[in-house]
Backbone as CSV, one residue per row, in Angstrom:
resi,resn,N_x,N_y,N_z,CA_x,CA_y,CA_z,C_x,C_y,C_z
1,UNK,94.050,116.439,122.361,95.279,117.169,122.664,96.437,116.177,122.787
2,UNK,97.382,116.477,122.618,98.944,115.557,122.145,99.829,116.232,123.287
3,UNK,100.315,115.121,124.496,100.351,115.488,125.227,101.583,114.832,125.734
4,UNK,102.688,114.623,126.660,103.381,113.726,127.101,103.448,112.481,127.376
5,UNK,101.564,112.092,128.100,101.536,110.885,128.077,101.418,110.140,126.648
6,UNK,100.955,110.626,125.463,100.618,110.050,124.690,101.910,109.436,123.878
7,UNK,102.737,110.233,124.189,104.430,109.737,123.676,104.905,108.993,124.632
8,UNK,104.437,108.535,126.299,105.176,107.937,127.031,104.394,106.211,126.581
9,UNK,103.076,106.440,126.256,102.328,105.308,126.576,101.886,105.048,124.643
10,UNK,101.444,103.646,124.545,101.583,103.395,123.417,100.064,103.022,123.168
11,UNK,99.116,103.457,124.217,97.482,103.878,124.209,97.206,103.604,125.521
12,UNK,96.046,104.120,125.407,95.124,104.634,126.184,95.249,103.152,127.843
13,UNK,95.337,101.824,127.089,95.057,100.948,127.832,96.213,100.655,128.862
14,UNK,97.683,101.174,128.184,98.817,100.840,128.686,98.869,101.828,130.042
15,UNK,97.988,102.912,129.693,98.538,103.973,131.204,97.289,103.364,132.076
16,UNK,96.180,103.091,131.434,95.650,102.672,132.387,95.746,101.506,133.463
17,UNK,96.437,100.674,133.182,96.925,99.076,133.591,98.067,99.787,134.418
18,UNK,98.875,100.772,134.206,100.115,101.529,134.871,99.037,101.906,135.871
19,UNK,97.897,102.390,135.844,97.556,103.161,137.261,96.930,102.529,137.978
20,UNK,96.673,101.197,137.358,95.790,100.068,138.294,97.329,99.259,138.956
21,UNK,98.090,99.297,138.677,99.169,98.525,139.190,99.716,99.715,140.110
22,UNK,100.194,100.960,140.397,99.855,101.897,141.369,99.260,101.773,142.222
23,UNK,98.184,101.579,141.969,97.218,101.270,142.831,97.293,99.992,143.951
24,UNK,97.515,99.322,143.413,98.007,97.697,143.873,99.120,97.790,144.398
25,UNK,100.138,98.549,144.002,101.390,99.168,144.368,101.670,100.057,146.041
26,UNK,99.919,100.736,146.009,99.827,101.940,147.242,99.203,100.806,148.357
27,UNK,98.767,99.818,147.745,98.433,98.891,148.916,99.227,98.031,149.478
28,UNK,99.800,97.494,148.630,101.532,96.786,149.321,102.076,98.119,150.320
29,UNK,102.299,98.787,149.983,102.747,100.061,150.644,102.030,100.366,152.318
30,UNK,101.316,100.030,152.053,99.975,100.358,153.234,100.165,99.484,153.746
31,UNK,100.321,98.230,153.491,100.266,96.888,154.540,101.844,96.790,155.218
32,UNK,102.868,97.081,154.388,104.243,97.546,154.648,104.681,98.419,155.497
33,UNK,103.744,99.180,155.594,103.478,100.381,156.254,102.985,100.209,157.753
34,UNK,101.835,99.627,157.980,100.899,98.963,158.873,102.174,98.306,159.715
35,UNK,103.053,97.165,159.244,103.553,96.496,159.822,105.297,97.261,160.949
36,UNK,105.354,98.111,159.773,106.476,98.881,160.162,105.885,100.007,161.187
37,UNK,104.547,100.608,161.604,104.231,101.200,162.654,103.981,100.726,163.886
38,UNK,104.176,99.584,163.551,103.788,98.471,164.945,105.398,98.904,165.862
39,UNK,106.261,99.329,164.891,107.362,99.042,165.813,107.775,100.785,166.106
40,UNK,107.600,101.711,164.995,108.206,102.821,165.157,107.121,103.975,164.580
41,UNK,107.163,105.091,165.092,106.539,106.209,164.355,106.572,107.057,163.340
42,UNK,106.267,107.819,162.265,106.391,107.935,161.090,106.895,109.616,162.218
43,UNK,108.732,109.366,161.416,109.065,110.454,161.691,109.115,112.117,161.422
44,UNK,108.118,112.400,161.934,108.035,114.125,162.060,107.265,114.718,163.191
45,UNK,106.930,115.724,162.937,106.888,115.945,164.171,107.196,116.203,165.395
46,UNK,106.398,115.321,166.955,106.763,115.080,168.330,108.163,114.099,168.280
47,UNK,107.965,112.602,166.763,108.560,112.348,166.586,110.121,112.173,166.062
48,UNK,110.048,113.677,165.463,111.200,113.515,164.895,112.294,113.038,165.362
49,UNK,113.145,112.811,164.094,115.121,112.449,164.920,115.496,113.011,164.030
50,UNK,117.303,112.950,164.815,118.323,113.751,163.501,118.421,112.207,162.817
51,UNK,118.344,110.809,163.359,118.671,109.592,162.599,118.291,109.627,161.373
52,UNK,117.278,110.564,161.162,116.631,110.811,159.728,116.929,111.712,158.712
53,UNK,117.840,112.295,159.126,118.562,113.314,158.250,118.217,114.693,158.692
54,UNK,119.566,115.580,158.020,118.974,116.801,158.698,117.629,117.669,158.773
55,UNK,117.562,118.701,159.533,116.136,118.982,159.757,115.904,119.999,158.692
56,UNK,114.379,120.365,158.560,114.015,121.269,157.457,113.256,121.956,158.258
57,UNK,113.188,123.524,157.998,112.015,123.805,158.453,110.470,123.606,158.109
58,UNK,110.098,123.335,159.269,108.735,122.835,159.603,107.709,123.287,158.312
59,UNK,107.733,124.749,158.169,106.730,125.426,157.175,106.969,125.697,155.717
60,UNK,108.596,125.052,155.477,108.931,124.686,154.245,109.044,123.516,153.642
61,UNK,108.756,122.452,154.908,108.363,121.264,154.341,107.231,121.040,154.067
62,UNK,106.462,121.846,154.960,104.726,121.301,154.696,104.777,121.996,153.200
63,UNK,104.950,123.165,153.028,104.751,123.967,151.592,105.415,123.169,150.487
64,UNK,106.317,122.699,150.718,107.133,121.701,149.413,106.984,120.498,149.077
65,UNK,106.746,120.065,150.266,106.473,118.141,150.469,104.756,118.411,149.535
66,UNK,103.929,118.863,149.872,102.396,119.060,149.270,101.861,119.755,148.296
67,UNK,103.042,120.766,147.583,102.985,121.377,146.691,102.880,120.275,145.263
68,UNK,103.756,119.352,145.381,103.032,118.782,144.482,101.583,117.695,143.903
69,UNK,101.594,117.734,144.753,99.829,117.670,145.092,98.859,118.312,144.320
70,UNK,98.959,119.107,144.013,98.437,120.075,143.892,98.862,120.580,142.273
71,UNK,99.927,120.851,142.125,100.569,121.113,140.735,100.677,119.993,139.767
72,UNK,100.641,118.641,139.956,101.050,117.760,139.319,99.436,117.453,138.849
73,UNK,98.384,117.442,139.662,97.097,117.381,138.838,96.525,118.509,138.203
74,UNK,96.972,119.838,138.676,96.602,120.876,138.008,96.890,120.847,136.540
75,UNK,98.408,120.226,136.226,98.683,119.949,134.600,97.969,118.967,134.203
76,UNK,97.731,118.203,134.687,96.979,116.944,134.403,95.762,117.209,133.691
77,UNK,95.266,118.112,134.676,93.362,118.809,134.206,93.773,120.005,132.906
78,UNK,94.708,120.568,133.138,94.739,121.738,132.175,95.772,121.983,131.125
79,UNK,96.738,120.547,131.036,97.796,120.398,130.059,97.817,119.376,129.271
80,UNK,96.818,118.675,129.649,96.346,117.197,128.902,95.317,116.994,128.231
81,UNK,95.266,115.701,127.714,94.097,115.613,126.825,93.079,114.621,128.211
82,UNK,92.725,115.697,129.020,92.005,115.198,129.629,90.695,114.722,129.613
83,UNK,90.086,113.229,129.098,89.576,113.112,128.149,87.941,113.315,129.202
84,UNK,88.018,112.913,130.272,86.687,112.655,131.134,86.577,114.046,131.913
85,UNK,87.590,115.215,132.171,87.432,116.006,132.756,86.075,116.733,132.991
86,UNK,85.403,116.566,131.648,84.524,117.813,131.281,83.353,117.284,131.883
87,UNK,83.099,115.884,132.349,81.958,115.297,132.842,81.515,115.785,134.122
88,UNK,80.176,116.050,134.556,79.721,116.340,136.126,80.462,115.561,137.431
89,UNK,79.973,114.378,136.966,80.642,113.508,138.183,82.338,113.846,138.421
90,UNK,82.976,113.225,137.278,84.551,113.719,137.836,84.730,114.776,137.991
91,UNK,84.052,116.070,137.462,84.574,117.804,138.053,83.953,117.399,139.462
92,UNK,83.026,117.268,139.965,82.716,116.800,141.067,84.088,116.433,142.166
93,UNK,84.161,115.018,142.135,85.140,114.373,142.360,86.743,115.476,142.241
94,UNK,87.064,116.232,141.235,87.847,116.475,140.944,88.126,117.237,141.986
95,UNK,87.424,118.406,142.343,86.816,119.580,142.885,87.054,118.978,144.279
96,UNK,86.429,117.966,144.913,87.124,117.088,145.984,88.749,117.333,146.403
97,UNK,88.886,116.740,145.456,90.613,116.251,145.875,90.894,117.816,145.772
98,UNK,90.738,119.011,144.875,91.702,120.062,144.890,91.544,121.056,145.880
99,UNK,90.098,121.018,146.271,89.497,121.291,147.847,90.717,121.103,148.698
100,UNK,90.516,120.117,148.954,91.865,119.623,150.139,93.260,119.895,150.133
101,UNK,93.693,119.895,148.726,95.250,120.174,148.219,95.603,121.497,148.639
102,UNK,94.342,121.999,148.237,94.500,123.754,147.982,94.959,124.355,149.532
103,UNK,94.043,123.850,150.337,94.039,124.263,151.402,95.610,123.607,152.631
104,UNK,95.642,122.218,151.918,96.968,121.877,152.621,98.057,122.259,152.170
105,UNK,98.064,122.290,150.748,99.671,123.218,150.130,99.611,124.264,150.278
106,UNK,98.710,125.349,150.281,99.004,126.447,149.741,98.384,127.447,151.158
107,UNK,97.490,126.957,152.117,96.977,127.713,153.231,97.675,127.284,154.563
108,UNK,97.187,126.198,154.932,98.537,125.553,155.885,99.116,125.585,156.277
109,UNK,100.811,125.393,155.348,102.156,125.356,155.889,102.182,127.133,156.175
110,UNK,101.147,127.770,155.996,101.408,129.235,156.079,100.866,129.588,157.645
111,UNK,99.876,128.618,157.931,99.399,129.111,159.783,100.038,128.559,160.690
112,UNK,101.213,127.440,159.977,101.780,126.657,161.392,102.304,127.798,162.056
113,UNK,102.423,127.182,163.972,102.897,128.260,164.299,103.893,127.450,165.049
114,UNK,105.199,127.636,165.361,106.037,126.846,166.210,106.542,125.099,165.556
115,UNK,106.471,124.658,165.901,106.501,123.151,165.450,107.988,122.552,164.876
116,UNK,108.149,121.306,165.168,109.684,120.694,165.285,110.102,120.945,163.394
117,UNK,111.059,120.965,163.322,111.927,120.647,162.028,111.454,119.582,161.621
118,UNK,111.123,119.429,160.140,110.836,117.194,159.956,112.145,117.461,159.473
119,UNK,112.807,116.531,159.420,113.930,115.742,158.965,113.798,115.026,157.581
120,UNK,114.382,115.358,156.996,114.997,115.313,155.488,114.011,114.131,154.707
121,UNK,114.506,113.151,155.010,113.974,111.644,154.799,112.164,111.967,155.105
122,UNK,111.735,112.155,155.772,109.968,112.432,156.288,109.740,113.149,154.946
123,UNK,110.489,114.416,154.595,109.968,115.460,154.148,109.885,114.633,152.224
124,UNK,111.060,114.226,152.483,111.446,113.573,150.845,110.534,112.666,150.278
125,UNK,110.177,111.651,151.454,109.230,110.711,151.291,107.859,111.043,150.951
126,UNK,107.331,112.046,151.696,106.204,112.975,151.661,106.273,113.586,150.020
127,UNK,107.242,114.562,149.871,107.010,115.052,148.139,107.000,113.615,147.408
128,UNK,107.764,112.978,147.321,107.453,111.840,146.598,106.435,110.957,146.315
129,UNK,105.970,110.560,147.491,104.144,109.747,147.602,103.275,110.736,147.452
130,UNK,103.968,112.307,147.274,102.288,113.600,146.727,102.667,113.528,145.290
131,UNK,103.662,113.202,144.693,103.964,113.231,143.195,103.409,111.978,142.814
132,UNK,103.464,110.966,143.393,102.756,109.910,143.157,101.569,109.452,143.409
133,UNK,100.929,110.089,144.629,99.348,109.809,144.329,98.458,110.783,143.854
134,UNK,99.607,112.180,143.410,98.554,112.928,142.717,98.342,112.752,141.130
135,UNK,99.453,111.766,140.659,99.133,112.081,139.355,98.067,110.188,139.020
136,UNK,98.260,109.510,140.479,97.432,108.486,140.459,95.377,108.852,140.191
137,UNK,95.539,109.512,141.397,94.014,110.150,141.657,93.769,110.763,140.561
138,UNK,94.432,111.833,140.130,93.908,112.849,139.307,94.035,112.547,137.802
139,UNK,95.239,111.948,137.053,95.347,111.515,135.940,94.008,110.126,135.461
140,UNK,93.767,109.403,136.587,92.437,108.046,136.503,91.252,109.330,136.465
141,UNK,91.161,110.126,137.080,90.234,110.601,137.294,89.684,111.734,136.159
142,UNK,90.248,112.280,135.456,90.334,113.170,134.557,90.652,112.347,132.969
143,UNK,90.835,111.358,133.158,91.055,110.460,131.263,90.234,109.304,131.448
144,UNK,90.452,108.878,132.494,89.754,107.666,132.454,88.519,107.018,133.064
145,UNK,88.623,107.715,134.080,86.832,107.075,135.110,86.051,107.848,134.241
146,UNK,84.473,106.865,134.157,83.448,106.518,133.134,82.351,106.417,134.373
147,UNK,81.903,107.785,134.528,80.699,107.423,135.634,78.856,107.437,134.741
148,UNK,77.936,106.761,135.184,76.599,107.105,134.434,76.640,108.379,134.734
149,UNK,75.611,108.659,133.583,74.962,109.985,133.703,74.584,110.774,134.461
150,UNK,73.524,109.835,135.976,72.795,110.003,136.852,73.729,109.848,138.751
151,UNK,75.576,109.741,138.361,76.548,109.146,138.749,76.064,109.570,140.508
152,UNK,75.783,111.798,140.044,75.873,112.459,141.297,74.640,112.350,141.989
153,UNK,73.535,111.385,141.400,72.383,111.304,142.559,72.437,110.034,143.358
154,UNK,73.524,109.216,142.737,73.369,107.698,143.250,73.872,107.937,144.810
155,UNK,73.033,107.191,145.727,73.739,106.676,147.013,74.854,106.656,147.681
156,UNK,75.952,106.067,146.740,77.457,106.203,146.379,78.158,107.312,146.347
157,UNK,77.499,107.963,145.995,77.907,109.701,145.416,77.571,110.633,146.255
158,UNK,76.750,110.485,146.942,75.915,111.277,147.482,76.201,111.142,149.107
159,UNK,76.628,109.796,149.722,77.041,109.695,150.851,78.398,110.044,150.820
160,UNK,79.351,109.728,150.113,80.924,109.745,149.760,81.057,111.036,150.458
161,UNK,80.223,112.270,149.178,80.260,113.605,149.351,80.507,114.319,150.010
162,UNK,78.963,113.712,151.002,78.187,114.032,152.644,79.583,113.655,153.415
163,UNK,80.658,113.168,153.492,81.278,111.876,154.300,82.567,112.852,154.063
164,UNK,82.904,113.043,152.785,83.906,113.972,152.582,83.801,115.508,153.435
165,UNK,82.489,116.152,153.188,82.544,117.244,153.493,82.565,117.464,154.730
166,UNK,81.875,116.385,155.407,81.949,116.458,156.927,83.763,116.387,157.463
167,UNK,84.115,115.382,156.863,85.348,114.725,157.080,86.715,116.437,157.241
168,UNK,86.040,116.858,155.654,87.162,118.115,155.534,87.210,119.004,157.048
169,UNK,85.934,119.193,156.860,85.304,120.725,158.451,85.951,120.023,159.291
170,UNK,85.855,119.029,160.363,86.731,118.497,161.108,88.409,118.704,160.879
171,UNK,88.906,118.090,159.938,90.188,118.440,159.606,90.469,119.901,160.148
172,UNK,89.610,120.753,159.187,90.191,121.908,159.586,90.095,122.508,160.604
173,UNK,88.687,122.424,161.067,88.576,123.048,162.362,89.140,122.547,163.619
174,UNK,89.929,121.431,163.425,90.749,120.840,164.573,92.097,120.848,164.769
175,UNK,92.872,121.157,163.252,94.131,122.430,162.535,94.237,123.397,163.928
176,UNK,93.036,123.918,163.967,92.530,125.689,163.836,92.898,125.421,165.588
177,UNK,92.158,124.590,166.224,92.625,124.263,167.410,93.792,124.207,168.086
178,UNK,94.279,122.701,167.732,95.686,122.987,167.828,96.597,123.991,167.468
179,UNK,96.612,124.752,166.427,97.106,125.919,165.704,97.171,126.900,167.295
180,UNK,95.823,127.187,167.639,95.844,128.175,168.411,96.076,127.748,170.225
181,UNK,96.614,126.609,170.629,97.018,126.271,171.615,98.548,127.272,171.642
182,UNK,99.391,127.227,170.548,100.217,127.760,170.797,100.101,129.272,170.646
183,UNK,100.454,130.530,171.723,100.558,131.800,171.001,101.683,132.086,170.370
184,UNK,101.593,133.477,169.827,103.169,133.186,169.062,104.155,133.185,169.694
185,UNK,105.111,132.701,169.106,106.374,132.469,169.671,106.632,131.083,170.999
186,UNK,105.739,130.137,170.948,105.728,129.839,171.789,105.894,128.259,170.925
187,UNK,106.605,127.028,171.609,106.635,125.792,170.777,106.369,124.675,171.536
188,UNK,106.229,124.926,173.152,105.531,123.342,173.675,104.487,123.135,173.711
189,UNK,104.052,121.726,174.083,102.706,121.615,173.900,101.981,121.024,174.864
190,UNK,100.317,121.329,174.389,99.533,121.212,175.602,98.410,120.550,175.375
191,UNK,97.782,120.359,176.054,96.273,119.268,175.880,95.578,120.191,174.674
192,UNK,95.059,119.530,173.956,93.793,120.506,172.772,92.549,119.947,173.901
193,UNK,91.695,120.895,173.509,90.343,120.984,174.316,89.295,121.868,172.902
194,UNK,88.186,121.330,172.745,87.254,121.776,171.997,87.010,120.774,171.024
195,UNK,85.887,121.000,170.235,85.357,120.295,169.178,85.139,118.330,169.839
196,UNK,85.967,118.033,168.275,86.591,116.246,168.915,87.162,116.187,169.564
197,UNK,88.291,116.929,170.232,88.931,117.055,171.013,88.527,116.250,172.520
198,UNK,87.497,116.975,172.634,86.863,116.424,173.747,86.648,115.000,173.833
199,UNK,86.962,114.275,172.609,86.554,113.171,172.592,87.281,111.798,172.394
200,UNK,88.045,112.325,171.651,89.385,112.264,171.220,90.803,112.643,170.789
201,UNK,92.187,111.937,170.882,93.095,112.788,171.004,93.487,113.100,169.177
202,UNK,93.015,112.212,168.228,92.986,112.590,167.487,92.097,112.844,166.174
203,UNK,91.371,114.104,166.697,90.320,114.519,165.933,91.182,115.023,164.373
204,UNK,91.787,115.434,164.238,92.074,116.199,162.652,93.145,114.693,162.319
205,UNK,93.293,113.387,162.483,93.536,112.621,161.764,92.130,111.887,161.759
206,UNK,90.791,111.865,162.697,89.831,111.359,162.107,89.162,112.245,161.293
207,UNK,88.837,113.442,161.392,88.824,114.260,160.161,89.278,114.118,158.727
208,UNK,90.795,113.798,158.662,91.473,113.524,157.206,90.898,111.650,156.722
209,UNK,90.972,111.278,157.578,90.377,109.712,157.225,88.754,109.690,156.950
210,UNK,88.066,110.449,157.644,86.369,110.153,157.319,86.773,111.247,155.528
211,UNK,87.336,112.231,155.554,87.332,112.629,154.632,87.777,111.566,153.522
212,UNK,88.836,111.353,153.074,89.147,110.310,152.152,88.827,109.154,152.037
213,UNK,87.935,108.423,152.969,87.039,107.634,153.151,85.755,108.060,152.123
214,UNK,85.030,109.364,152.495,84.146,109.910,151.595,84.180,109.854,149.906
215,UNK,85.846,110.334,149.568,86.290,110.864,148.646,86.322,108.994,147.752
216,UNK,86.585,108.153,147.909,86.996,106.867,147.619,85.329,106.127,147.736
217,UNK,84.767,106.296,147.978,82.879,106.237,148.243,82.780,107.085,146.889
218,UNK,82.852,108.282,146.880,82.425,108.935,145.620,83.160,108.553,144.489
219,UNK,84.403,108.227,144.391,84.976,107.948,143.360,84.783,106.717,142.702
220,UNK,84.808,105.443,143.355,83.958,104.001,143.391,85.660,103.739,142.494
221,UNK,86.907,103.842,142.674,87.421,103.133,141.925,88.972,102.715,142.831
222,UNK,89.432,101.599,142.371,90.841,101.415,143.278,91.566,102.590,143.459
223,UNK,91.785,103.304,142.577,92.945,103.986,143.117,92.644,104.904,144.304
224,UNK,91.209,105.787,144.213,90.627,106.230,145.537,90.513,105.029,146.435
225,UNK,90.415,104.144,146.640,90.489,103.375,147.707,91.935,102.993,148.286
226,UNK,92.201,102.471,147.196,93.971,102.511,147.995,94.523,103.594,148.738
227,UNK,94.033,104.560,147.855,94.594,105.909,148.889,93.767,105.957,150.421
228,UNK,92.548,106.193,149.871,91.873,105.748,151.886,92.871,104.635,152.562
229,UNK,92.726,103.959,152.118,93.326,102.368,153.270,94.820,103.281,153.485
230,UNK,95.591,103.388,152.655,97.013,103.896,152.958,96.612,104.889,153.907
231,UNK,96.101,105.845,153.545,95.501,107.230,154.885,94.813,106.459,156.177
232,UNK,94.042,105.613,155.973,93.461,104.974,157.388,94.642,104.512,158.445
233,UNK,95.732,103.774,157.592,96.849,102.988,158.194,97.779,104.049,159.224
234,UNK,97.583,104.877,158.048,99.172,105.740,158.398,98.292,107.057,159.659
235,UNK,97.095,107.325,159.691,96.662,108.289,160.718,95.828,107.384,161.792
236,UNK,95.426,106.089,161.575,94.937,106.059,162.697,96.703,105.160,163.526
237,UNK,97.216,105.137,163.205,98.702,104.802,163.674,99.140,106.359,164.781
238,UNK,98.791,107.064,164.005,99.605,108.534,164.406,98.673,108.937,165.918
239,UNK,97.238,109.014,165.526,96.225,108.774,166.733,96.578,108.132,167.673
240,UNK,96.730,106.916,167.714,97.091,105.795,168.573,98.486,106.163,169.567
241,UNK,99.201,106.940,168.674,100.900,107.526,169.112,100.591,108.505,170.096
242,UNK,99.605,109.677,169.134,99.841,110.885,169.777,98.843,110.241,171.494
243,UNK,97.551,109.864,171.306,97.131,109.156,172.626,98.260,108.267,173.786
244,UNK,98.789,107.975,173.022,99.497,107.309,174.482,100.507,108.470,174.641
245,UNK,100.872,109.086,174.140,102.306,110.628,174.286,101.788,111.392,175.299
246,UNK,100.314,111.563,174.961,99.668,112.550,175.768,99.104,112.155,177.359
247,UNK,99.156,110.718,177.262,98.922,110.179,178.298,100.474,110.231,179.590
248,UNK,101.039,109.921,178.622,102.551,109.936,179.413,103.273,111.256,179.925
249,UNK,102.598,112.262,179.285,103.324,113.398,179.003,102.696,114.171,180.442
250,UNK,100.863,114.532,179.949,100.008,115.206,180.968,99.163,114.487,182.312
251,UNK,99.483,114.116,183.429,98.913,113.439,184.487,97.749,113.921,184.490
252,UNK,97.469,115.037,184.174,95.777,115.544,184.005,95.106,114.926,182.774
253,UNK,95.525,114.816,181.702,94.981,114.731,180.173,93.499,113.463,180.737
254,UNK,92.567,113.904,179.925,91.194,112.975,180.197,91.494,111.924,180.252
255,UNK,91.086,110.948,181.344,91.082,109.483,180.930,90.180,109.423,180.395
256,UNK,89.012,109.726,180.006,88.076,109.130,179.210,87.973,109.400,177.945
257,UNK,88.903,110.157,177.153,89.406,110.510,176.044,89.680,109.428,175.172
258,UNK,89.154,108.709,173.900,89.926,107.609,173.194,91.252,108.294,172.337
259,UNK,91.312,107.230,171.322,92.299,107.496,171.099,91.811,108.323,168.719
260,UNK,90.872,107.400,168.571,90.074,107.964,167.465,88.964,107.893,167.088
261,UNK,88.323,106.801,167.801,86.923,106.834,167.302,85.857,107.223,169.021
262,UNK,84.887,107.557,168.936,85.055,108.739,170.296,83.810,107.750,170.822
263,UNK,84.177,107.258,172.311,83.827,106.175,172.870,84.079,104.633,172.550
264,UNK,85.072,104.548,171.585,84.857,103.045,171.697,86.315,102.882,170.871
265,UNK,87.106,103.298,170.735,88.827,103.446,170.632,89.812,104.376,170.311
């Protein structure tokens, strides 16, 4: 199939070297990243400011900022000459990543209930790094990753999976939690209690990290890994935030609560 990339790129090798340098690209980013949370919080949220530009609503940023996520690999798989698509392992894999998209673009920004405005700049940055690591993940993943035959029984594959799927259920079911601390109409906030919760203050960012942790295990290639490390950086940062907020905030909140990994930080 004759496709856009094939007029942008002058073969097969040139986009690929483009998505390995992406890749290399999302890790500068991550360490850039790392260093710049040491001092400030990634604004949205508890965090937000107006310093960041004006505000958006909350449930039209989540829906817009992640929408492309979601749309930008969907053409990818079904407008391209997607040359590896048709293989077990990457529908596998594929099926992964759109799992998650599906449910954060398109289910999601639809149950928030209450929650601050993000501010312009958060929200912009956000569509931009989903336009960019979706057509990273999904374009390597659909033309170009070359898994054996036997890809989905290997070790690799098979724990990733296990690691992902666990990873997702957490995510969501700790959403579902917080979600329902607030009733409607209602926008402050309060201790979560249930699940990880109990264990930690931030269960649905260790949820999204064991997940893409999984997903980068199954995939076995940089660009799934860069994306984990960038996701490890940027949520166990947010963990670390929301734990000390909650500490400052509630004189009751558990002391024996960590902050993400449950007994031992």
């Amino acid at each position: 199939m004759t496709d856009i990339f094939t007029e942008l790129f002058g073969s097969d090798a040139e986009e690929l070297y483009l998505l390995d340098c992406m890749s290399y690209i999302m890790l500068f980013m991550a360490g850039a990243t790392f260093l710049t949370l040491l001092f400030e919080n990634v604004p949205y949220g508890r965090y937000a400011s107006s310093k960041y530009g004006f505000p958006v609503n909350v449930k039209f940023a989540w829906f817009v900022q992640e929408l492309p996520a979601f749309v930008v690999p969907l053409y990818l798989v079904l407008g391209t000459s997607a040359a590896q698509s048709s293989q077990l392992p990457n529908r596998l894999i594929i099926a992964m990543y759109f799992c998650h998209y599906v449910q954060r673009s398109l289910i999601y920004p639809f149950l928030i209930r209450g929650g601050k405005s993000t501010p312009f700049f958060s929200f912009a940055l956000a569509f931009v790094f989903c336009v960019y690591n979706g057509y990273m993940q999904i374009r390597h993943l659909s033309h170009f990753a070359e898994y054996p035959a036997d890809w989905v029984t290997h070790p690799f594959f098979i724990s990733g999976a296990v690691l992902w799927f666990v990873g997702f259920l957490i995510n969501v079911h700790s959403d579902h939690i917080l979600r329902n601390l607030r009733k409607p109409g209602e926008t402050g906030y309060k201790i979560p209690v249930g699940g990880l919760f109990e264990y930690i203050s931030g269960a649905n960012f260790l949820g999204e990290i064991v997940e893409w942790s999984g997903f980068a295990l199954a995939a076995h290639s940089i660009q799934s890994a860069a994306f984990a490390i960038f996701t490890l950086i940027v949520l166990s940062s947010r963990a670390v935030a929301h734990h000390r907020w909650y500490l400052e905030k509630f004189e009751d909140y558990p002391k024996s609560r960590k902050a993400l990994i449950p007994f031992v930080y």
